[in-house]
C-alpha positions in Angstrom: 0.0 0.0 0.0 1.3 3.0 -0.9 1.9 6.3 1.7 -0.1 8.8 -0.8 -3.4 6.3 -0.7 -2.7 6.3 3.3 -2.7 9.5 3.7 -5.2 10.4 0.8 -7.6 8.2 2.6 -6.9 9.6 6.4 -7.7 12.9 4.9 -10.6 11.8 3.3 -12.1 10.2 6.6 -11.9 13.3 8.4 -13.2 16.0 5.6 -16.0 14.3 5.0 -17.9 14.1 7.7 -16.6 17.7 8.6 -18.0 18.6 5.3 -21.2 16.6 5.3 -23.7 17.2 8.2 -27.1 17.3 9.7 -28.1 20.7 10.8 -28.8 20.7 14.7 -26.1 17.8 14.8 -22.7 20.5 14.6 -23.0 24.4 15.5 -21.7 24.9 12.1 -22.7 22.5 9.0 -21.0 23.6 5.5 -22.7 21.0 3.5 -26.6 20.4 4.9 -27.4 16.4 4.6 -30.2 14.3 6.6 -29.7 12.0 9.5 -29.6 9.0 7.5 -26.6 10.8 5.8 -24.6 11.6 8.5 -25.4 7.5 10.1 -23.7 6.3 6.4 -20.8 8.2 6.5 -19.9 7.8 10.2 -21.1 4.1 9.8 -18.7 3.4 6.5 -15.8 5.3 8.4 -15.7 2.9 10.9 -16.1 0.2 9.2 -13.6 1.0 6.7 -11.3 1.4 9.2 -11.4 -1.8 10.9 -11.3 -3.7 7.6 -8.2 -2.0 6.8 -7.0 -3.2 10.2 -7.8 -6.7 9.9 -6.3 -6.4 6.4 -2.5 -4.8 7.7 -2.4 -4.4 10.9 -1.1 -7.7 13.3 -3.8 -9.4 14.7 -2.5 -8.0 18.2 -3.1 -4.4 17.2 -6.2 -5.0 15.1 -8.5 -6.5 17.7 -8.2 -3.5 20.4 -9.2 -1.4 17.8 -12.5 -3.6 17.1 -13.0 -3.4 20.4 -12.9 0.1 20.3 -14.8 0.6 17.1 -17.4 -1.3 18.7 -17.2 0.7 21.9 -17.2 3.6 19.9 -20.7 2.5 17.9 -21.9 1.5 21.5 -21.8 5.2 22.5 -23.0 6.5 19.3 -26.3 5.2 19.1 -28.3 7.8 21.2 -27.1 9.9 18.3 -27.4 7.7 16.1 -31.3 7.5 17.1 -31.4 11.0 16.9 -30.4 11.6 13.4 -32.3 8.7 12.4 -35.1 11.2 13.6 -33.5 14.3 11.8 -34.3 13.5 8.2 
């Protein structure tokens, strides 16, 4: 894998849900989407990024960060309900 696709995809994770938002979700929102929206991108983020783990990382590192991916869903859902809501 090459560093330009790393870092071309890091970058990518992070502008587009600061880009892409539900209004009443962020105090500003540049790009107005509905909830459902905002649940895809966060949802494919986080899923992306444990794939890629299981996929380079060493087992060792890749299952703490399941474990927080999955900690990190566990919290999310209250908002996750919310902008289900907020379409």
């Amino acid at each position: 894998m090459s560093l330009g696709l790393a870092i071309a995809v890091v970058l990518a994770s992070v502008a587009v849900p600061a880009v892409f938002a539900t209004p009443g979700d962020k105090p500003a929102v540049a790009v107005p989407v509905p909830g459902p929206v905002t649940i895809a991108i966060l949802a494919a983020t986080m899923a992306a990024g444990v794939a890629c783990a299981w996929t380079a990382w060493p087992l060792w590192a890749a299952i703490p960060l399941s474990a927080l991916a999955s900690a990190s869903l566990w919290a999310e859902l209250p908002r996750w309900r919310w902008l289900a809501g907020a379409a």
